[in-house]
mmCIF file of the C-alpha atoms, coordinates in Angstrom:
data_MODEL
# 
_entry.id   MODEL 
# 
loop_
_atom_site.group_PDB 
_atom_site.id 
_atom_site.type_symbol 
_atom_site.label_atom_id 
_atom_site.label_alt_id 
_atom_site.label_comp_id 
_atom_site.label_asym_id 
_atom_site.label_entity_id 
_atom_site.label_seq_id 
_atom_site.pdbx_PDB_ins_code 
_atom_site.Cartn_x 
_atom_site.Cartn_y 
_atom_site.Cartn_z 
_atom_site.occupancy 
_atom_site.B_iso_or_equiv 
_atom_site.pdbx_formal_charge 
_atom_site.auth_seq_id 
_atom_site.auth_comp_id 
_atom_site.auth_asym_id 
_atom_site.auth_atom_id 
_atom_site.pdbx_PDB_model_num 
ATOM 1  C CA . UNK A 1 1  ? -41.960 -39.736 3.986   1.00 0.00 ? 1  UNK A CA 1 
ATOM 2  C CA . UNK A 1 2  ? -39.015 -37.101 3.646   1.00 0.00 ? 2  UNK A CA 1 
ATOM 3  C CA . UNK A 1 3  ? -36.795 -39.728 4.125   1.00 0.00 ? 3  UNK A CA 1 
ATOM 4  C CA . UNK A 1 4  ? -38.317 -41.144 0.761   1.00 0.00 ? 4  UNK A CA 1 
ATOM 5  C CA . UNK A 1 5  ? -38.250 -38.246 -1.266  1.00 0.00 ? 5  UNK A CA 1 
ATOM 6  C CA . UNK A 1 6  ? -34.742 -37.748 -0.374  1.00 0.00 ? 6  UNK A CA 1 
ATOM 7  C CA . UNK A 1 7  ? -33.704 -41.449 -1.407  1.00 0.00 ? 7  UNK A CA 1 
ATOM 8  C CA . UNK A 1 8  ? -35.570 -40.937 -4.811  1.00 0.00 ? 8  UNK A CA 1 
ATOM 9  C CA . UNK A 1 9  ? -34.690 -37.909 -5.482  1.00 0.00 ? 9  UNK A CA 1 
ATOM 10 C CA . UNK A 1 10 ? -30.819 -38.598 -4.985  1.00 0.00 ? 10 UNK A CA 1 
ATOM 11 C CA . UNK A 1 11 ? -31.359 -42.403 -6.761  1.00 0.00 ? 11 UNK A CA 1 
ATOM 12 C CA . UNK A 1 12 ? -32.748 -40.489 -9.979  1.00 0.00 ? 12 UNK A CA 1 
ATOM 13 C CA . UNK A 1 13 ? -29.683 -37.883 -10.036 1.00 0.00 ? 13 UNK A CA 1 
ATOM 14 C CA . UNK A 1 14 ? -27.360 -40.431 -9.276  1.00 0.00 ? 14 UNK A CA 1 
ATOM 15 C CA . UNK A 1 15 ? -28.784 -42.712 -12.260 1.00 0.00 ? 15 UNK A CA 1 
ATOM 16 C CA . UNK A 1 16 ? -29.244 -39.281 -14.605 1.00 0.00 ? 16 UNK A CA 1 
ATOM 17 C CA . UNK A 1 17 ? -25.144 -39.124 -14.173 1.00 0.00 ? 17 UNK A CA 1 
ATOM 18 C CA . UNK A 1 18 ? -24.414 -42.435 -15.220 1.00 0.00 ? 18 UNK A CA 1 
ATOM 19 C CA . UNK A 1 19 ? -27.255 -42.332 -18.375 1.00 0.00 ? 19 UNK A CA 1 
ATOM 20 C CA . UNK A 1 20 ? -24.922 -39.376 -19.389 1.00 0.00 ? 20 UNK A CA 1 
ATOM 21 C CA . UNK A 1 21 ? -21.749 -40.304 -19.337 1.00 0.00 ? 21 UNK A CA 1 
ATOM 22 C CA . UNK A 1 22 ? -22.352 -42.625 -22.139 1.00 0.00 ? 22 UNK A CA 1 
ATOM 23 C CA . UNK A 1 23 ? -23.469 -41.120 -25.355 1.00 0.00 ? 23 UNK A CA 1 
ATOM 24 C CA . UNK A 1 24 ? -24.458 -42.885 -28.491 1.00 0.00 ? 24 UNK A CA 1 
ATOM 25 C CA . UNK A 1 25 ? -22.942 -42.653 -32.038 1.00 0.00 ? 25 UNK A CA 1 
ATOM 26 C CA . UNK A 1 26 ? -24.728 -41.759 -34.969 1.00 0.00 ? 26 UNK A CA 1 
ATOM 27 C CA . UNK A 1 27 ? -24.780 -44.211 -37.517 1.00 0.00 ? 27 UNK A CA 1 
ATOM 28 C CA . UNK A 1 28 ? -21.129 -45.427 -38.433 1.00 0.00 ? 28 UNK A CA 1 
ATOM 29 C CA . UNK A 1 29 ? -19.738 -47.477 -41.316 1.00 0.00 ? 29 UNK A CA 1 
ATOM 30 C CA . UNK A 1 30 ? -16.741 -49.448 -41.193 1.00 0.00 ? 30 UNK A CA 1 
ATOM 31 C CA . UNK A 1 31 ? -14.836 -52.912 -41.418 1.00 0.00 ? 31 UNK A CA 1 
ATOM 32 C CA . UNK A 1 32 ? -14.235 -55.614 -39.248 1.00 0.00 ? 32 UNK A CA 1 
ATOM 33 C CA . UNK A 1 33 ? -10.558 -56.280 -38.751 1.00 0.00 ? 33 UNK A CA 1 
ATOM 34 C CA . UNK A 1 34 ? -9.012  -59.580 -36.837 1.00 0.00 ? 34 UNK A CA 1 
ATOM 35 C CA . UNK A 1 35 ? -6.504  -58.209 -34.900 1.00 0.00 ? 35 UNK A CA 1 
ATOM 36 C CA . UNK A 1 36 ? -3.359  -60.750 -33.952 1.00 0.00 ? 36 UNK A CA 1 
ATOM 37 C CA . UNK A 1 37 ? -2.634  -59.280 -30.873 1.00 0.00 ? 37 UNK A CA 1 
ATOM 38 C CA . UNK A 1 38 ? -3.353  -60.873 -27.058 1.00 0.00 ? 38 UNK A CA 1 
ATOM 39 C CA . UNK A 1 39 ? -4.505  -64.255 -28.643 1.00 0.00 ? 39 UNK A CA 1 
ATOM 40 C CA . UNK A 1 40 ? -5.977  -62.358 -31.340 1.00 0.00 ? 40 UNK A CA 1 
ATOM 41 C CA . UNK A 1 41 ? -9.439  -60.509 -31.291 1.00 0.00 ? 41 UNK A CA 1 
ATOM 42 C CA . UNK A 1 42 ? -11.625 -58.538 -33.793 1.00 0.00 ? 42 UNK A CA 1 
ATOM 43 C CA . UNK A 1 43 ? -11.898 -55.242 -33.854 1.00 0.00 ? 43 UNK A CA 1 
ATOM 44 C CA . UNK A 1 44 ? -13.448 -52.465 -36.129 1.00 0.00 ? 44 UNK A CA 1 
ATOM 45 C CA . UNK A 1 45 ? -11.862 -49.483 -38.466 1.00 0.00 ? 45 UNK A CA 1 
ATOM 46 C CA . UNK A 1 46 ? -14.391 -46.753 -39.595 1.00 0.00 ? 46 UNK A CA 1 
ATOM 47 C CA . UNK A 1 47 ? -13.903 -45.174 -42.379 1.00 0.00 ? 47 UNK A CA 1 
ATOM 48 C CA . UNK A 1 48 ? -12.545 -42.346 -40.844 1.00 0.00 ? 48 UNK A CA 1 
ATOM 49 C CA . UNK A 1 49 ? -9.746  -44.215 -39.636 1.00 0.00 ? 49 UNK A CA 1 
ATOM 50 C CA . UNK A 1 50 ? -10.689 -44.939 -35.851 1.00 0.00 ? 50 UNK A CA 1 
ATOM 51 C CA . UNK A 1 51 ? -9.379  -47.974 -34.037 1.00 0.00 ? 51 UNK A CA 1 
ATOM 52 C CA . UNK A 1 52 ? -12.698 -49.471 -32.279 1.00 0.00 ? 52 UNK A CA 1 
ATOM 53 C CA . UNK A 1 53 ? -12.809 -52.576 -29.550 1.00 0.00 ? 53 UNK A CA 1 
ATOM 54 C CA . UNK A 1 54 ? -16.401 -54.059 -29.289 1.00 0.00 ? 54 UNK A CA 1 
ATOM 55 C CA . UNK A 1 55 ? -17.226 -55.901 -26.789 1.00 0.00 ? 55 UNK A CA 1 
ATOM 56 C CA . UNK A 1 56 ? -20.524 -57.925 -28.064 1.00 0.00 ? 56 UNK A CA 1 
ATOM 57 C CA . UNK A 1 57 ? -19.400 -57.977 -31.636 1.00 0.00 ? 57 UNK A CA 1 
ATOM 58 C CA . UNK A 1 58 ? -21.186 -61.240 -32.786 1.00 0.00 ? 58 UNK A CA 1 
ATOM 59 C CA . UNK A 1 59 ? -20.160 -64.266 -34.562 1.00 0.00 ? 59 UNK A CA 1 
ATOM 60 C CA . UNK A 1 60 ? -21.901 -63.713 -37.594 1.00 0.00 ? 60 UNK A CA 1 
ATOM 61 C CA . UNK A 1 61 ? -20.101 -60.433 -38.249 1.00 0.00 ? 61 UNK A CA 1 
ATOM 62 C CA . UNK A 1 62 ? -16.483 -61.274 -36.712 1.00 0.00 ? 62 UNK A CA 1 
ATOM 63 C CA . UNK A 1 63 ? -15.265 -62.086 -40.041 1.00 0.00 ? 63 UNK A CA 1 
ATOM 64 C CA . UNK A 1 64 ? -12.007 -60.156 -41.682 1.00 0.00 ? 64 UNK A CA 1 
ATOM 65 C CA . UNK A 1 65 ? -12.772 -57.215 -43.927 1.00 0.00 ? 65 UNK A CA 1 
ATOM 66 C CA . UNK A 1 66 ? -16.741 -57.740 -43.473 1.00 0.00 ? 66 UNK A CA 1 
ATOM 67 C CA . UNK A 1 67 ? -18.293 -53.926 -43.813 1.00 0.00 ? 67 UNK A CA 1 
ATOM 68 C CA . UNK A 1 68 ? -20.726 -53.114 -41.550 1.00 0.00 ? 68 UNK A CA 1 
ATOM 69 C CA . UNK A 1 69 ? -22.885 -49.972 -40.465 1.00 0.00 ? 69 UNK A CA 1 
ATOM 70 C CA . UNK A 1 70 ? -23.636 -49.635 -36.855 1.00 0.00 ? 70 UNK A CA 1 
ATOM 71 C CA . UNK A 1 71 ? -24.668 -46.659 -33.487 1.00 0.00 ? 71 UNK A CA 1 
ATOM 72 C CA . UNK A 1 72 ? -23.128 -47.863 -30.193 1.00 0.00 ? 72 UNK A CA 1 
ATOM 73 C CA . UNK A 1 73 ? -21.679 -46.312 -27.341 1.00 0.00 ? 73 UNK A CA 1 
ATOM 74 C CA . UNK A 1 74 ? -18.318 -45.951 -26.015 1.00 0.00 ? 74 UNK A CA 1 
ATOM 75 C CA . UNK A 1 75 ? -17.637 -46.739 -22.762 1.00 0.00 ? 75 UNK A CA 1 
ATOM 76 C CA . UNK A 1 76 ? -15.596 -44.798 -21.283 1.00 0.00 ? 76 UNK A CA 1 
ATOM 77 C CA . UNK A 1 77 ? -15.396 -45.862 -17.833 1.00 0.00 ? 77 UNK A CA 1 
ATOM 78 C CA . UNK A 1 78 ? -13.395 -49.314 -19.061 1.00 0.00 ? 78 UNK A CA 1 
ATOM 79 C CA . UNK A 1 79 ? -9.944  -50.830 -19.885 1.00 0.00 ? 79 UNK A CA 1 
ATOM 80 C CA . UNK A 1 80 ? -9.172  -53.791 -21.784 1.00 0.00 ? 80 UNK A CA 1 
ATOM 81 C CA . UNK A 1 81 ? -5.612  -56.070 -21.929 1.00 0.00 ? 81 UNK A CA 1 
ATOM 82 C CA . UNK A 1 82 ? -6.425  -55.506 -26.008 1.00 0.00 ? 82 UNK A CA 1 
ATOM 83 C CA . UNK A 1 83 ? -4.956  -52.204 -25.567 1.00 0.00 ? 83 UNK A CA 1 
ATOM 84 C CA . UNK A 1 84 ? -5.820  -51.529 -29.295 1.00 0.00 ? 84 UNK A CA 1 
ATOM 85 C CA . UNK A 1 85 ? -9.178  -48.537 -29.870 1.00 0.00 ? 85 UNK A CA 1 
ATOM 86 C CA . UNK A 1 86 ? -11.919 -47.322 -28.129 1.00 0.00 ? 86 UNK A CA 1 
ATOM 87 C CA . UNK A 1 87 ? -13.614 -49.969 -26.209 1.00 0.00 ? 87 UNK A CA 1 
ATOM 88 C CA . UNK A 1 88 ? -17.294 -49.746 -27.598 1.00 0.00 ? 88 UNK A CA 1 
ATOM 89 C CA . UNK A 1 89 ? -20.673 -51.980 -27.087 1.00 0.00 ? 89 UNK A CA 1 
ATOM 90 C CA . UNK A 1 90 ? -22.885 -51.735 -30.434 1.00 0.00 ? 90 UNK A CA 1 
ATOM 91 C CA . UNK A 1 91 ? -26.521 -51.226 -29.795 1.00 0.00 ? 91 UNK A CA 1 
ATOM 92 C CA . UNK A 1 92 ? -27.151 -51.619 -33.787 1.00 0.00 ? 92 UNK A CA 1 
ATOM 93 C CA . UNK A 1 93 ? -25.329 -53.421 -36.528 1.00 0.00 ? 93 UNK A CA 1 
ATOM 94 C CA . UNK A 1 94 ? -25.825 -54.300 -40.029 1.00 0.00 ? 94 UNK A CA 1 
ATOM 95 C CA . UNK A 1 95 ? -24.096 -55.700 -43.138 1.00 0.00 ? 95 UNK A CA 1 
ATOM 96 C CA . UNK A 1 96 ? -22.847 -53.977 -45.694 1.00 0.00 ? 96 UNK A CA 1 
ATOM 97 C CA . UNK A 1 97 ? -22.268 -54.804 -49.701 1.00 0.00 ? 97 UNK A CA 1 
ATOM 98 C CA . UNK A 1 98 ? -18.348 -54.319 -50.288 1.00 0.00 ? 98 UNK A CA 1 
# 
């Protein structure tokens, strides 16, 4: 039974850590950009001039200059060959009037 405890009790730290080292945004408004770089990708400016590189940016809003308002969370822990912004997954997203 000890050995139990132990297990859960190191499993729930060890998943705590990880929860943590991702934080979400606030709301955000920017535009989507398509960036010609690598084979070309899109990629979003806010509005206070940050470079960001989504990874589940979907088709509906990869379109040049769309604005959009959206929370996600950076991720930290990753690399991309884009080597262009902070590599981001959105957790909300929505359209904007220009």
């Amino acid at each position: 039974m000890k050995t139990f405890v132990k297990i859960s009790l190191i499993q729930f730290l060890f998943f705590g850590m990880i929860h943590c080292s991702y934080t979400e945004s606030d709301y955000t408004t920017g535009t989507v950009k398509y960036i010609a770089l690598e084979g070309g990708f899109y990629g979003i400016v806010t509005d206070d001039k940050k470079n960001l590189d989504p990874l589940n940016l979907s088709k509906e809003y990869q379109v040049d200059g769309k604005r959009i308002q959206f929370k996600y969370i950076e991720k930290k822990d990753m690399a991309s060959f884009h080597m262009w912004g902070t590599i981001i997954e959105i957790i909300e997203i929505s359209g904007l009037k220009k």
